[in-house]
Every structure is written in C-alpha cells, then in structure tokens.
N, C-alpha and C positions, 0 to 999 in steps of 0.2 A: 350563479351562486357565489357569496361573497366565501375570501377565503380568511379561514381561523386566522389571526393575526400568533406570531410563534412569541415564545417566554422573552423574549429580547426586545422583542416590541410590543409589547404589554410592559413594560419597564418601562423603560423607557417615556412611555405615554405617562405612567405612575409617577415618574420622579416631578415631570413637567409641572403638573397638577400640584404636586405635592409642595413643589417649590413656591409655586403660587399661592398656595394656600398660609404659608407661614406671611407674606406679603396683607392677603384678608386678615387674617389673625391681629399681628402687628397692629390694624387699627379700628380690631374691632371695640366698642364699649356701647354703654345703653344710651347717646343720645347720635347714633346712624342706624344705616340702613346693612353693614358692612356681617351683621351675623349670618343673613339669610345669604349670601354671596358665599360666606365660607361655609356653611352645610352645604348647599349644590357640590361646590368643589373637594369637601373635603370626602364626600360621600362616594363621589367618583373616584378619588384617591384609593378610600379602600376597596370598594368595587375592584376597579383594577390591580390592588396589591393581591386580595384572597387569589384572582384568578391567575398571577403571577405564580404565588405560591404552590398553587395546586400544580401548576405545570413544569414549577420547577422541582417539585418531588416526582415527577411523573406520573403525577395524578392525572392527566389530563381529562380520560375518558370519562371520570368519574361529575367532569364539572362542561363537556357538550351534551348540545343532545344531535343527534344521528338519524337519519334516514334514509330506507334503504342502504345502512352499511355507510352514506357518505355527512362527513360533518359536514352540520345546518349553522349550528350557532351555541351560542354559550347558554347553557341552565340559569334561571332567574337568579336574581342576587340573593333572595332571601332564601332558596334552597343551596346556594353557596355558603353562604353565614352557616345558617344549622348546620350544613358537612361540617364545617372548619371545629363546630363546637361538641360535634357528638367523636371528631377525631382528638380534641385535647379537652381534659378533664380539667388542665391546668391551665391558663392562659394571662397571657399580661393586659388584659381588657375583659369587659364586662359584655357580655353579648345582651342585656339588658339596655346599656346602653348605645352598643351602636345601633341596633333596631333602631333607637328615641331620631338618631342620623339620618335612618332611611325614611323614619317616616313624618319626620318634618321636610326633609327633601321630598318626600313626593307632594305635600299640600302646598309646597313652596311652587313647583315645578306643575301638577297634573290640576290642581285647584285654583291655582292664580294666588294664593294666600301672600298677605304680605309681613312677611313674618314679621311681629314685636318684638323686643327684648326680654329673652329667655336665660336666666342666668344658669342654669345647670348644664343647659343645652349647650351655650358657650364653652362650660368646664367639659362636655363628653368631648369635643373637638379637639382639644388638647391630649386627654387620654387617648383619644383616637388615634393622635399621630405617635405615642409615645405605643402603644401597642405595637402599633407597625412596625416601627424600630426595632423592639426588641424581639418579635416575633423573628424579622430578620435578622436579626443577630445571632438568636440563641439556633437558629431554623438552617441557616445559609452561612454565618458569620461574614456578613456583610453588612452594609451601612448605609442608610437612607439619607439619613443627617450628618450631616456634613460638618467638622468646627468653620468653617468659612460663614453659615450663616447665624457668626455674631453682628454683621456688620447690618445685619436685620433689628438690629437694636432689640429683638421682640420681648428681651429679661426684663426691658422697662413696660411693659403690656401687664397690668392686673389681673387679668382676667389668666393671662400663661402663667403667670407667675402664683395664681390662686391654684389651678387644673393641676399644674406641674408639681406643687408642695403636696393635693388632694390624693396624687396616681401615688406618690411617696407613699405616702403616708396607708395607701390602701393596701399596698405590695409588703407593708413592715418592713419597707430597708431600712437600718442604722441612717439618720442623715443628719450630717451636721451644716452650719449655716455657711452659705455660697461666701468666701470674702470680696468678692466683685460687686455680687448682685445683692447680694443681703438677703436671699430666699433659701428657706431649709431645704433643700436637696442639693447637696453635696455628698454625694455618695460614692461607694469605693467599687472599682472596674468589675469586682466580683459579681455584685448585684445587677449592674445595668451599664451597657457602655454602647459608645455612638461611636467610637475610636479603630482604627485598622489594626490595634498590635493591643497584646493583653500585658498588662502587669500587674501583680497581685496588690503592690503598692500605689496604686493610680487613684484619684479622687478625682471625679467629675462633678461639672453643676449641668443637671439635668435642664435645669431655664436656662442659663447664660451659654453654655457648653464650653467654660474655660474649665481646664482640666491642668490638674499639677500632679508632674510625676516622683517616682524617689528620687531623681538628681536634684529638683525643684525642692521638695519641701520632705521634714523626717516628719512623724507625729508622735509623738511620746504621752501620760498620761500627765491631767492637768492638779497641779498641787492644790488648786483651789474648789474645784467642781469632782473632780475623780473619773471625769473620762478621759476615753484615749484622743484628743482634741487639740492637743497643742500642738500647733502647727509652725516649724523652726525653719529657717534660712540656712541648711549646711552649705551654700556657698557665699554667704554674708557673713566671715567673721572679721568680727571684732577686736579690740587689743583686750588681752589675758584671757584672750581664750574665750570672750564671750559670744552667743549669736543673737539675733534677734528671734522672739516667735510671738504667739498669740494664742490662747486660746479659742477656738471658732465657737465654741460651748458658751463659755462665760465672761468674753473680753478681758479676762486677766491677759498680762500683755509685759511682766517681767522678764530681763534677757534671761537665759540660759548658758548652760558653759559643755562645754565637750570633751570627754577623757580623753588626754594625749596617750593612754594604753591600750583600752578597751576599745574605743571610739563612742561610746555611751552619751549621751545628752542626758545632765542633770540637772535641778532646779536648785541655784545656789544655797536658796533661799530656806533651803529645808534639809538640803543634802552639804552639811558643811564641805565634806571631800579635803582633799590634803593639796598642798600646792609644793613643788622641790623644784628648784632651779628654774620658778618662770612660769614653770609649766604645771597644768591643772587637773587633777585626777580623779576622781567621782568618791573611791574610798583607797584606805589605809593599802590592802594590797595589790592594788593596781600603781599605787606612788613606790613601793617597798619594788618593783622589777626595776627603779632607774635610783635608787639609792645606791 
C-alpha cells in the first residue's frame, strides 16, 4: 500500500509545480501550443495546494478515503473542490471557474484534445494562482509567491497582466496604476499581500510584485483628481524643501513640499503655506512655533 505522502511534501511537490507554471504562463499567447501545457500544470498546482490545505488545518481525514480503518488514498479532486467551497462561503476564487481547470484538463489529458486558444480559460489560470495565494495568506499567513519571480518578467505577459487587473477588479480592491508595470493593481497590503511582514502603509502590484513601503513612498491626496494617489519621494528631497511625486491616478506629476513642523506633504500649488527663515510650513500655525 502506498504511503499518504505528509503536509510538507504535498508542498513542496505544490511549490515545484507552481513555479513551473508561472514559466508556462510567461509564454503563453494564442499563436502556441503553451495554454494546454499550463492547465495540466496549473490544475495539478491546485489539486495539490486544496490537499495541502486541508491537512494543514487538520482536516486530513476529511479529504482520504480509508479502508478497513487503514489510509488507501486521497478522495477525488472534485469531491475536494466542493469540501473547500461548502467550507467558505467567501473565497478569493470562483469555484465556477476552477472546475472550467479541471475540466479542460481532463479532455486535455483523458481525451487526447488538443487544446485551441481559449481566452477566458487563459484568464481562470491567473486567478487560479492568485486564489492560492491568498487563500494561503489569509489561511497560514504564508506565501506561495515569491518577490524574486520578477525576474520571470511575466508583468510583460497580456494575458497576466489582463487575469491579474480582472481577479482586481472582481475582489473590489481600491487599485491604483502599477508605476513599473503600467497595470491597475497596485493595491494596499490590507487587501492582498504575497509579502512575509504586514504594513498598513504597503502597496503592492499584484502582476509585477514590486511593492513600496512607507520608508519608500507617502501618499497624500491628488490636488488634480481627489484621490488619495499621490505618490511622494520622502527620501528625495530637494532644495526648499521640495520632493518629487506623481500622481498614479491622473499623471499630474508637480513637486510637493513638506512641513519642517508638522511633517505634512503639501501641494504648493494650492496650499500657499508660510515660508520663515528658509524653511517651509504648510500653514500660518505651524510657521507661528519657529517665529
């Protein structure tokens, strides 16, 4: 009798896969063969994460089946799926769509099909892997994804970079535009993180995974659009007190200046603020403590 492989190597086997799978990704588009390659892989991916999962709640028994008292083998994958979905009401994936996963994988796999170019199916893959993530995040607080595979280039992939704005955009995070990758998800560590440490102040790009923390950049709101968007350089300043920023919202892109009392970033532009001896203060009573 083969033996149950334990939570650590089910991982393990998960990450392999999964690493691979962002390499399929990388090149996939509709004139190869490179989609049906990443369903197989990426379907095994989560095959092996739900059964991670369930073991590492101590779910185990719930997801063998057993005979005579001793473990035989793991329960089918799609009576694994429905556990996972009748146990959260809420989920960062569509169990609509990973089914579309398994069951193009098996015509791929049991059928001989040779899969065509399927543009939605492409986008559930990307969801796929961004589920996993955060399921483990929010589940283990741990992390699948890695910042190291930027060097996967995959931000420049259409097809992630279409999935990845779509999963955004389904979840309702606030997200504003990547400034690396130029893709709306840019979003703040609250909603979604692939990152080992939390900070309330943290913005991530869910396609590129460069991520700027509060030492990195302030955000203040944008004199031109009126979100909170403007994205400032507190370690680039300038002479009198100027820094650089940007707004990620609306490319306004005027410096900024910083209270030498308060510490406040304000927008000169709009905010006259008082100036005494050099130095730059946002208003009257913040200048009036160094008078």
């Amino acid at each position: 009798m083969k033996k149950i492989p334990n939570d650590d190597e089910i991982y393990q086997t998960f990450l392999s896969f999964l690493n691979f799978s962002f390499d399929l990704i990388n090149k996939i588009d509709s004139t190869n063969d490179y989609l049906k390659f990443a369903v197989v892989n990426i379907q095994i991916s989560l095959e092996l994460f739900l059964k991670y999962y369930f073991m590492k709640k101590g779910q185990k028994d719930l997801i063998i089946v057993k005979k005579n008292g001793q473990e035989k083998e793991f329960k089918d994958f799609s009576d694994i799926l429905n556990l996972f979905f009748t146990q959260n009401r809420w989920s960062y994936g569509s169990k609509k769509e990973l089914r579309k996963i398994l069951d193009a994988r098996n015509y791929i796999v049991h059928s001989g099909l040779k899969a065509g170019w399927n543009y939605e199916l492409a986008k559930y893959l990307i969801k796929c892997i961004l589920f996993m993530q955060g399921t483990m995040q929010s589940s283990f607080d741990s992390n699948s994804i890695k910042i190291q595979l930027q060097e996967f280039h995959i931000s420049k992939n259409k097809i992630w970079k279409e999935g990845v704005e779509e999963f955004v955009k389904l979840k309702g995070y606030y997200a504003l535009t990547c400034p690396e990758c130029d893709t709306r998800s840019f979003v703040s560590c609250e909603n979604f993180r692939f990152i080992d440490f939390f900070d309330e102040d943290l913005k991530h790009c869910l396609c590129c995974f460069t991520y700027i923390d509060s030492d990195m950049a302030k955000f203040i709101d944008c004199y031109n659009c009126g979100e909170a968007s403007y994205m400032i350089e507190p370690l680039n300043k300038q002479d009198n007190d100027f820094y650089v920023g940007i707004c990620l919202e609306c490319n306004t892109n005027t410096w900024v200046k910083k209270c030498n009392h308060c510490g406040k970033f304000y927008h000169p532009s709009v905010v006259s603020g008082y100036s005494y001896k050099g130095k730059s203060y946002c208003c009257k009573k913040c200048a009036s403590w160094h008078f």
